[in-house]
NUPA-216321 format. One record per residue (C-alpha): residue in one letter; x, y, z; residue number from 1; chain. Coordinates in pm, whole numbers, plus 50000, padded with zeros to 5 digits. Example, Ala and Ser with C-alpha at 12.3 -4.5 7.8 and 13.67 -1.06 7.14 Angstrom:
<atoms>
[atom A; [51230; 49550; 50780]; 1; A],
[atom S; [51367; 49894; 50714]; 2; A],
</atoms>
This chain:
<atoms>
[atom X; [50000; 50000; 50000]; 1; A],
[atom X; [50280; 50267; 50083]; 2; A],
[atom X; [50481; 50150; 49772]; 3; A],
[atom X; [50116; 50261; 49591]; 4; A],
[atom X; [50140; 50579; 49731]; 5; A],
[atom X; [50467; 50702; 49721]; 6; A],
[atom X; [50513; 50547; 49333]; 7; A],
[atom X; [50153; 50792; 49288]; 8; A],
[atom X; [50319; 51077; 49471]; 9; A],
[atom X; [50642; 51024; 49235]; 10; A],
[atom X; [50434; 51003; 48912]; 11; A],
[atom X; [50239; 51285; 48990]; 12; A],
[atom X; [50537; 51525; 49108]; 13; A],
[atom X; [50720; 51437; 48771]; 14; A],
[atom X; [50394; 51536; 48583]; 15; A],
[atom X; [50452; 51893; 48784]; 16; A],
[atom X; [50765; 51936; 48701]; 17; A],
[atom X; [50731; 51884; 48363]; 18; A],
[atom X; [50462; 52142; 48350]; 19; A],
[atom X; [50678; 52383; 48448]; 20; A],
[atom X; [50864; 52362; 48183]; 21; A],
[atom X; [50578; 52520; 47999]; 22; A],
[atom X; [50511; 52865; 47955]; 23; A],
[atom X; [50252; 53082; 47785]; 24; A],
[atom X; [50041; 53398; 47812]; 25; A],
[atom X; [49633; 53510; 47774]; 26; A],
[atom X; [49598; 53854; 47743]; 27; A],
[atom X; [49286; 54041; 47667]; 28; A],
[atom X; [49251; 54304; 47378]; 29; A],
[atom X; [49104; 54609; 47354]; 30; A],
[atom X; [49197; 54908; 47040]; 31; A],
[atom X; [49107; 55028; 46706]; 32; A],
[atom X; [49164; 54874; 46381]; 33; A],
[atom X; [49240; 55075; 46022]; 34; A],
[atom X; [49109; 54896; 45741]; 35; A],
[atom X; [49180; 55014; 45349]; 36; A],
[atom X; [48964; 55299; 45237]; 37; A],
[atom X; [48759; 55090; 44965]; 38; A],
[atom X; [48555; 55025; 45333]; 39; A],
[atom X; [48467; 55421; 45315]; 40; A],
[atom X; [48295; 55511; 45669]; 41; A],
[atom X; [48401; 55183; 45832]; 42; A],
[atom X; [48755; 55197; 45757]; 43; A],
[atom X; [48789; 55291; 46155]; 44; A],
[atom X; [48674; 55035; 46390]; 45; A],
[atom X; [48653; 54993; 46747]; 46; A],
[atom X; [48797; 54633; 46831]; 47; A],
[atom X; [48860; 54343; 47116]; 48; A],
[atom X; [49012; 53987; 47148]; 49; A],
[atom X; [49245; 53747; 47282]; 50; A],
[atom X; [49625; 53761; 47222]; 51; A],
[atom X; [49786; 53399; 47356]; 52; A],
[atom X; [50064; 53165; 47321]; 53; A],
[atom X; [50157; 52875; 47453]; 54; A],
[atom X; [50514; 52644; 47417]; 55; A],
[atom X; [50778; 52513; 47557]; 56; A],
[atom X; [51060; 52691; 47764]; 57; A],
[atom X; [51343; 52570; 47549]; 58; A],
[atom X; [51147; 52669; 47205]; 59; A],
[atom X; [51305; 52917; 47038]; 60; A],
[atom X; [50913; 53030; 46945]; 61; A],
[atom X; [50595; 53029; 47101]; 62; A],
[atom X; [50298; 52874; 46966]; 63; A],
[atom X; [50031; 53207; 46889]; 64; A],
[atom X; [49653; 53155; 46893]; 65; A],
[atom X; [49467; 53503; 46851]; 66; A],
[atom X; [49111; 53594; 46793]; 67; A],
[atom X; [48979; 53976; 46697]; 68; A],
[atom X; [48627; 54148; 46638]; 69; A],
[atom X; [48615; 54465; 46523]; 70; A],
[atom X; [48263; 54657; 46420]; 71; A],
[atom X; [48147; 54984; 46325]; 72; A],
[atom X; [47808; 55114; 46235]; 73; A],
[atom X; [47459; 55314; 46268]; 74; A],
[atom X; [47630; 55584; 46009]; 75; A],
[atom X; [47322; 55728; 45868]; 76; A],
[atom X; [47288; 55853; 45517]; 77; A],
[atom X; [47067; 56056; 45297]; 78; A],
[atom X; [46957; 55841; 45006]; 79; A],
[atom X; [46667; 55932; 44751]; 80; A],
[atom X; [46403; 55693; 44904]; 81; A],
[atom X; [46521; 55762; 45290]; 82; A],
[atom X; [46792; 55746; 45529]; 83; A],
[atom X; [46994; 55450; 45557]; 84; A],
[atom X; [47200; 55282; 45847]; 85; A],
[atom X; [47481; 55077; 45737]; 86; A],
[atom X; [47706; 54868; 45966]; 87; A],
[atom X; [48018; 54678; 45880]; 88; A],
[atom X; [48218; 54432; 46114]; 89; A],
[atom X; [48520; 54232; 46060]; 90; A],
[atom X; [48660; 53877; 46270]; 91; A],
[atom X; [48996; 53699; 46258]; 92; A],
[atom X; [49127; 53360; 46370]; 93; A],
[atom X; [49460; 53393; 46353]; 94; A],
[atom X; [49777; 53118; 46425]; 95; A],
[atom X; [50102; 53148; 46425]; 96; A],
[atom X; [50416; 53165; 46598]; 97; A],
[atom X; [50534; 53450; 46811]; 98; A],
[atom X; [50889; 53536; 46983]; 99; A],
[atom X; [51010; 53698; 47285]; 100; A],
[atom X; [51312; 53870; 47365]; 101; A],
[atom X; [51364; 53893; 47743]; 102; A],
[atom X; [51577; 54185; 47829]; 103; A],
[atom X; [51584; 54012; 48183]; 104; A],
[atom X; [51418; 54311; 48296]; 105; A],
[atom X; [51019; 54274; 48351]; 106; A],
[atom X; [50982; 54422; 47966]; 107; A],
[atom X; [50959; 54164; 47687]; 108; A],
[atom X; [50926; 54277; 47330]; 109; A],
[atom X; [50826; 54008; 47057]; 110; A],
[atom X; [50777; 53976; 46692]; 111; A],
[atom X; [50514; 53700; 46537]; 112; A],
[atom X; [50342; 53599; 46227]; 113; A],
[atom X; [50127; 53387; 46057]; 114; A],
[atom X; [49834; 53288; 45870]; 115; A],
[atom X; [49461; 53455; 45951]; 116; A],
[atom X; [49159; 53379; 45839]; 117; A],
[atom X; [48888; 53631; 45809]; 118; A],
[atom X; [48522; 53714; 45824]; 119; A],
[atom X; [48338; 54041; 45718]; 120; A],
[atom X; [48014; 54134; 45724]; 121; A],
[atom X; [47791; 54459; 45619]; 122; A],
[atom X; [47436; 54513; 45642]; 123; A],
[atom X; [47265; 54790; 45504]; 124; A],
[atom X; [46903; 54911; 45649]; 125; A],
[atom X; [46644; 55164; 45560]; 126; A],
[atom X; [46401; 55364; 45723]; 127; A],
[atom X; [46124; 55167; 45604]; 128; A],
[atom X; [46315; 54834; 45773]; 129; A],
[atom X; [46345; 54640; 45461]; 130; A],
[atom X; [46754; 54569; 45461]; 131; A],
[atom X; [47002; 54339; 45298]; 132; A],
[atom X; [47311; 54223; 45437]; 133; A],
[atom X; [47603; 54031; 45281]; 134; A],
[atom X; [47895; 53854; 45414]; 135; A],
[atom X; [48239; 53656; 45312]; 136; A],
[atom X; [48579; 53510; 45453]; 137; A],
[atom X; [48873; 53475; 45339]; 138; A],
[atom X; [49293; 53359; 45434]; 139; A],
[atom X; [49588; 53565; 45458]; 140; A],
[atom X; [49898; 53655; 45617]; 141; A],
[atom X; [49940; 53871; 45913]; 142; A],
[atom X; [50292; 53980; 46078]; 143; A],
[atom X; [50267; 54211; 46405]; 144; A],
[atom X; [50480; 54310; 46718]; 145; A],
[atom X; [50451; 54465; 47085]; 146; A],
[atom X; [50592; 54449; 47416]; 147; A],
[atom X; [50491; 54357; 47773]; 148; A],
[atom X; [50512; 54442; 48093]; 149; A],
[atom X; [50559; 54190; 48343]; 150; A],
[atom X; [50529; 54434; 48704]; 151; A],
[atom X; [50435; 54105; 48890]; 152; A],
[atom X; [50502; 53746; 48805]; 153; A],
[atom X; [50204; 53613; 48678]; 154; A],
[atom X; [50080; 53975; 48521]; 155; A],
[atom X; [50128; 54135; 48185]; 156; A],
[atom X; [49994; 54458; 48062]; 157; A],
[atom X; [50109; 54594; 47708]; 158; A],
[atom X; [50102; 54676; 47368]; 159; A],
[atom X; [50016; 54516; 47047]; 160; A],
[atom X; [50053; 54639; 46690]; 161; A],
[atom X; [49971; 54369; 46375]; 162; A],
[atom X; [49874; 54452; 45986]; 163; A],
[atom X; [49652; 54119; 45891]; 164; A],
[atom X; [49601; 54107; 45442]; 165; A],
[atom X; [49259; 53869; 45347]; 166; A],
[atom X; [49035; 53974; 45057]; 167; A],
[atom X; [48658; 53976; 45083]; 168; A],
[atom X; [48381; 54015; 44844]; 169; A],
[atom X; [48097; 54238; 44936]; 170; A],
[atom X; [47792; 54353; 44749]; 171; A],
[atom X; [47981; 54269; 44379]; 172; A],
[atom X; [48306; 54455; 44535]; 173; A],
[atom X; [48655; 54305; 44637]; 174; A],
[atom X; [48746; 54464; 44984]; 175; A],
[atom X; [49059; 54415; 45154]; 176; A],
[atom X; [48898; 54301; 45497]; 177; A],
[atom X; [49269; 54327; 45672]; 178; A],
[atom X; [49423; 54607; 45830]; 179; A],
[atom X; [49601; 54777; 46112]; 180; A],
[atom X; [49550; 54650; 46437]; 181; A],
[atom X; [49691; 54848; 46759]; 182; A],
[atom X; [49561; 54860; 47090]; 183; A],
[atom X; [49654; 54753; 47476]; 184; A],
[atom X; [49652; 54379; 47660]; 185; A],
[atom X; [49688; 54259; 47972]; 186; A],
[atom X; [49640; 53920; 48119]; 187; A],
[atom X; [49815; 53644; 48273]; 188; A],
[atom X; [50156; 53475; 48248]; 189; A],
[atom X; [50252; 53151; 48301]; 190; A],
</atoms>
């Protein structure tokens, strides 16, 4: 029975310590994101997410898994038969691989890049509430950097800049549905 117990203990102490051998962050998202001008109004969006990685300490990269929304709308216009309210609102999935550079200091700046792929959506609305909406995904690259902040252990709070490129096709018109993302994280580190 104690040979149970301590072989248990063992087995379950090794499984520890290889978890720590792991390391990784989650970090919430919150900023603005610039698309190309073809989206006219909506090319300025308000936008969230989740930044996070995940690997192992002796990588030489992390393993990136990143999610974004970004929406704009109620812009009203003067048409011939009424006004209209148009939004527009963009998604990403994006993977990849991200690196850190530790300064050994609590601030870590990293590169990372990858493949994203893309949804976009517009709807268009009159005053009489008949509307039509259209929407479309696509793949691309995306490359992006930023630093963090590490003031406690198992904190980070920072920065996060990334240009995403994925082509859409709304209402008979190819849209670049990419774009400049910047905006502040924070979230854990282990």
């Amino acid at each position: 029975m104690n040979k149970s117990v301590v072989l248990v203990i063992g087995m379950l102490a090794s499984g520890i310590v290889q978890a720590n051998d792991w390391t990784g962050n989650i970090n919430g998202f919150i900023g603005h994101k610039s698309l190309d001008s073809d989206w006219g109004k909506f090319d300025s969006q308000g936008e969230f997410g989740i930044i996070s990685d995940f690997g192992h300490q002796s990588w030489p990269f992390l393993i990136a898994i990143d999610v974004f929304v970004s929406a704009s709308g109620d812009s009203k216009e003067k048409k011939n038969n009424g006004d209209l309210h148009v939004d527009g609102a963009t998604s990403e999935f994006m993977i990849g691989i991200r690196r850190y550079f530790d300064l050994n200091y609590a601030i870590s700046p990293y590169v990372g890049g990858g493949i994203t792929s893309g949804y976009a959506y517009r709807e268009i609305k009159q005053s009489d509430g008949t509307y039509k909406d259209e929407n479309d995904d696509g793949y691309g690259p995306w490359v992006g950097a930023g630093v963090v902040w590490r003031p406690w252990k198992h904190f980070n709070v920072g920065f996060d800049a990334r240009y995403s490129d994925f082509e859409v096709e709304l209402f008979g018109k190819d849209q670049n549905a990419g774009g400049l993302h910047m905006g502040l994280n924070a979230g854990f580190h282990w």
